[in-house]
C-alpha positions as CSV (number, residue, x, y, z in Angstrom):
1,X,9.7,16.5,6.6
2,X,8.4,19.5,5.2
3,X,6.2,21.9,7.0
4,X,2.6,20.7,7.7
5,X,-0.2,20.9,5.3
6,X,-3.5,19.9,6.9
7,X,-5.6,17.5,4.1
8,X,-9.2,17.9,3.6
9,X,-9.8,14.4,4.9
10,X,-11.5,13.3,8.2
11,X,-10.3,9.5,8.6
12,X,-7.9,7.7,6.8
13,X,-6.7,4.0,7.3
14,X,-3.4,2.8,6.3
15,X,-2.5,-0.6,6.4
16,X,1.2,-1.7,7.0
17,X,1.6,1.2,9.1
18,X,4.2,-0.4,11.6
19,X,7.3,-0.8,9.6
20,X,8.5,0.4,5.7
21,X,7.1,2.7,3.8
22,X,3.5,2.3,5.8
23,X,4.8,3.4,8.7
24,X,6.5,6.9,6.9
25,X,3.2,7.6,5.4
26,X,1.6,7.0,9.0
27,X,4.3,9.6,10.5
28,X,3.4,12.3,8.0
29,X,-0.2,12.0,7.5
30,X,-0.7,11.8,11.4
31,X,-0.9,15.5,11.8
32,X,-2.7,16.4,8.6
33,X,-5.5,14.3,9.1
34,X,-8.7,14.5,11.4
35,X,-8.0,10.9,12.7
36,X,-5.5,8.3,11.5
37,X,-6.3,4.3,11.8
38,X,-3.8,2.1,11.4
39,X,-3.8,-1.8,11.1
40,X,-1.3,-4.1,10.9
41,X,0.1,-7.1,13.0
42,X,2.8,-5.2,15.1
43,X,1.8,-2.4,17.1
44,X,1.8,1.0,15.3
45,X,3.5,4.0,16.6
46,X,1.1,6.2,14.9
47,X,-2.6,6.8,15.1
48,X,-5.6,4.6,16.7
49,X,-3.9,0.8,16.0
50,X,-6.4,-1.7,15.3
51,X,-4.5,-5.0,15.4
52,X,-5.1,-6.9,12.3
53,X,-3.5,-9.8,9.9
54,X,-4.9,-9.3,6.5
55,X,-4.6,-12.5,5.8
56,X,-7.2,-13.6,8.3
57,X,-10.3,-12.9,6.5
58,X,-12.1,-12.6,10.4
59,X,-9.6,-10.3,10.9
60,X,-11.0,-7.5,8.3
61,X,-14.5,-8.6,9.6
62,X,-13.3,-6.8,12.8
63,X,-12.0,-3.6,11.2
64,X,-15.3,-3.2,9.5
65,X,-17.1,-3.8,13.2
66,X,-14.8,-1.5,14.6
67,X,-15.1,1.6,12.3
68,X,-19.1,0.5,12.1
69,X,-20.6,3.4,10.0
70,X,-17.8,6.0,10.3
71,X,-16.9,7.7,6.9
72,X,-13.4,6.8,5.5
73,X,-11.8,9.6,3.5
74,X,-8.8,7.4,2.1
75,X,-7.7,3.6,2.2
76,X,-4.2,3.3,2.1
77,X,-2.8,-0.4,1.7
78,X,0.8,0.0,2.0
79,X,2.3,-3.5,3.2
80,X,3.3,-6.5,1.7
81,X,5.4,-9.6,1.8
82,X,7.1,-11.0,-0.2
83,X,9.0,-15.4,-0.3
84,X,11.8,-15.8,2.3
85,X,14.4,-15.9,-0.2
86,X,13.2,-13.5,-2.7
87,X,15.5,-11.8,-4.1
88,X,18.5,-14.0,-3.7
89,X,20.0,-16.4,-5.3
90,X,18.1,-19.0,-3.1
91,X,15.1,-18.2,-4.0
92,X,13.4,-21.8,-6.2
93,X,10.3,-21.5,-7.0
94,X,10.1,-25.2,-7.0
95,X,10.8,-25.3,-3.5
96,X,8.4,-22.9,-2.0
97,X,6.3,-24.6,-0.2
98,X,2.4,-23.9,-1.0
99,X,2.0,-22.1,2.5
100,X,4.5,-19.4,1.8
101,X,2.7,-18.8,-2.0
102,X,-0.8,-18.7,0.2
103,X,0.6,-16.4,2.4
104,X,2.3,-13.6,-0.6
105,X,-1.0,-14.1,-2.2
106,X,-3.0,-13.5,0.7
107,X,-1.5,-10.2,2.0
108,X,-0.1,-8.5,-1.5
109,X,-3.6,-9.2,-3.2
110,X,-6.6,-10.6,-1.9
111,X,-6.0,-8.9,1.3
112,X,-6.4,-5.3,-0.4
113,X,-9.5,-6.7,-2.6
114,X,-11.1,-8.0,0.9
115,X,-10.2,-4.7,2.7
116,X,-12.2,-2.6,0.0
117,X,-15.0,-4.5,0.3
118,X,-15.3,-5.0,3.5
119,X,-14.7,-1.1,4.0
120,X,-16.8,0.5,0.6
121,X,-19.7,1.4,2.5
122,X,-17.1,3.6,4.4
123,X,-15.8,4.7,1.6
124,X,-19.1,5.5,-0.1
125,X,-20.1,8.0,3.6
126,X,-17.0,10.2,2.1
127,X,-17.8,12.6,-1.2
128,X,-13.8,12.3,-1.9
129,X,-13.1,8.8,-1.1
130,X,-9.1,8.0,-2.2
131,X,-7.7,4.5,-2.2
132,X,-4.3,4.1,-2.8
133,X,-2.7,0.5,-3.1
134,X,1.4,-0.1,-2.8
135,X,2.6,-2.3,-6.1
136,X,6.4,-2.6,-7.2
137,X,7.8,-2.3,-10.7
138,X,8.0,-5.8,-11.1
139,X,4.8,-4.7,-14.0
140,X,7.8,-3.3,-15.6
141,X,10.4,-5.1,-14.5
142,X,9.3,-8.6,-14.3
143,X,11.3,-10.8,-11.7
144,X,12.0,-14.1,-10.8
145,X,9.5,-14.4,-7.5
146,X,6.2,-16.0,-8.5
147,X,4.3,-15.3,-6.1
148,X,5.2,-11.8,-5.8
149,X,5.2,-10.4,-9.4
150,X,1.8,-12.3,-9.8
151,X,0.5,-10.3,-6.9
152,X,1.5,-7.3,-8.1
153,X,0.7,-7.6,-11.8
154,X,-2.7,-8.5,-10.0
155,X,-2.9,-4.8,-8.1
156,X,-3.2,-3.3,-11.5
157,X,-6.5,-5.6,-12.5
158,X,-8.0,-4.6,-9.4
159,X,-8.0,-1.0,-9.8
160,X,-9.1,-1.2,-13.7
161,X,-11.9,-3.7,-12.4
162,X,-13.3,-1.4,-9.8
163,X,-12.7,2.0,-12.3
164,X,-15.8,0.1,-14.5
165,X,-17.7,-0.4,-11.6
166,X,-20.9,1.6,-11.1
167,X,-20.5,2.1,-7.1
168,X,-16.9,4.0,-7.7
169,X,-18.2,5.6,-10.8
170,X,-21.9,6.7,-8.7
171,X,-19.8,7.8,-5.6
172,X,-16.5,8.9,-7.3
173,X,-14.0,6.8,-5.1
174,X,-10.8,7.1,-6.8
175,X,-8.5,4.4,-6.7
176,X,-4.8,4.4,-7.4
177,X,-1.5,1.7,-7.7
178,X,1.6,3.1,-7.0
179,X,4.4,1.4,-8.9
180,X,7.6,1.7,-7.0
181,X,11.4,1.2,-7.0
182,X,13.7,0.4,-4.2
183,X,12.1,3.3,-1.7
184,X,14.7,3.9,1.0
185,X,13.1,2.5,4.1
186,X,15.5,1.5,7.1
187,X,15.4,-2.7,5.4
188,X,15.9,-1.3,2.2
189,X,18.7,0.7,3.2
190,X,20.4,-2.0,5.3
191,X,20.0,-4.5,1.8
192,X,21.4,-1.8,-0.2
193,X,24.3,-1.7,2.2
194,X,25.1,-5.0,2.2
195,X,25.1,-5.5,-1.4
196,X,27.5,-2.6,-1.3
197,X,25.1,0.0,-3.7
198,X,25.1,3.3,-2.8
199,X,22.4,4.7,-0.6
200,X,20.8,7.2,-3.3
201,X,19.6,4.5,-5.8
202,X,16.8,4.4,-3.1
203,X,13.6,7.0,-3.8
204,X,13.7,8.8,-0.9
205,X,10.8,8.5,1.6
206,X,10.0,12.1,1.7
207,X,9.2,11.9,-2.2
208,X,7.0,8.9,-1.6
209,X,5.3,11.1,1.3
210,X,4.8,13.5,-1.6
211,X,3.1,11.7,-4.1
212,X,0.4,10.3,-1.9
213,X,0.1,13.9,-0.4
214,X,-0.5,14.4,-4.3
215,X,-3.3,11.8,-4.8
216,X,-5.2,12.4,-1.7
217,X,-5.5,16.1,-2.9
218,X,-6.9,15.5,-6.0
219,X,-10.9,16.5,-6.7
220,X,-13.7,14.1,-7.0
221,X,-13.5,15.3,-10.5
222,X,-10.3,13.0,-11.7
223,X,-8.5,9.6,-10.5
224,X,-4.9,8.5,-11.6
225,X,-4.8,5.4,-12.1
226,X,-1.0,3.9,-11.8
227,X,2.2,5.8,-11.0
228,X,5.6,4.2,-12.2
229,X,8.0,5.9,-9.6
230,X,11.4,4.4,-10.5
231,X,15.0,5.3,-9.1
232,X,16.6,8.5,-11.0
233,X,19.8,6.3,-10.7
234,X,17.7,3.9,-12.4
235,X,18.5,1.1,-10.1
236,X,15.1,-1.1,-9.9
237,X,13.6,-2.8,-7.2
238,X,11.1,-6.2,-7.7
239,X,9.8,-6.0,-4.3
């Protein structure tokens, strides 16, 4: 990682923070920020963990108890989940079963849409609020996994939706999807292994580090709203 660069933000929550690219972010925001919060299921090696399954909507009821009236500088949602045999050739859409669609659905995209509301009046205590959800390039490159490109197709309705709305227009929360390729995580790593692809058709996590370094930067004066962050090998990932 590159030296440290302190952020001008107090708190920041990332979800996901125990494995993947959540965890990275975690790592290098850790000793930038004021305080870090992480939630997921599994315990996070980073920050003050708050155990949490965003699924559960009593679940994000208790992250809103627990951070009661503190100010949140930046919301990251950076996990996800995806069908057991996505990305295989197993994977029939007629076969999953309606749990496993629930559950994709549940954490990819009304998980984040729950989160932000249960957390905007924190949000709205910052004067440079950042939120900063985790899609896939699926919106470009459109794959076979129901459940999963629907969720992420859905990421980019939610941040147009909230751009028009008059409480992130009044208190000038930004809100960003990142659109990624195959980002080179340890599982991602180990699948590109295995299917024998070489290890740099992966963005490297240090560049992903970058760009939300990037976003959480920015002024209350401008908001991006997608990034498309492919492979320069131009190997895509639908995850």
């Amino acid at each position: 990682m590159e030296p440290v660069k302190s952020l001008k933000k107090n708190r920041v929550v990332i979800m996901g923070a125990s494995s993947g690219i959540g965890k990275a972010v975690a790592q290098y925001l850790e000793p930038k920020v004021t305080e870090l919060v992480t939630i997921s299921r599994s315990p996070s090696a980073y920050g003050r963990w708050i155990r949490t399954d965003v699924s559960q909507f009593q679940d994000i009821q208790k992250i809103k108890e627990q951070l009661n009236n503190a100010s949140v500088d930046a919301l990251l949602y950076l996990g996800g989940t995806w069908e057991k045999y996505a990305f295989t050739e197993a994977y029939n859409f007629e076969a999953s079963p309606d749990e496993e669609l629930r559950k994709v659905l549940d954490v990819n995209l009304l998980g984040p849409i729950r989160l932000i509301q249960a957390l905007l009046p924190n949000l709205r205590r910052s004067d440079n609020a950042r939120i900063v959800l985790m899609g896939a390039l699926v919106r470009d490159y459109p794959s076979k996994e129901v459940a999963n490109t629907a969720s992420k197709f859905g990421l980019n309705g939610v941040v147009n939706a909230l751009r028009k709305s008059d409480v992130f227009k009044k208190n000038r929360i930004g809100i960003t999807v990142i659109h990624p390729g195959d980002v080179a995580t340890p599982e991602v790593l180990k699948d590109l292994q295995q299917a024998g692809k070489p290890m740099d058709h992966a963005i490297p996590l240090d560049d992903m580090c970058t760009m939300i370094h990037c976003l959480l930067s920015l002024s209350n004066l401008s908001n991006v709203n997608e990034v498309a962050m492919a492979s320069m090998l131009g190997i895509q990932d639908n995850r």
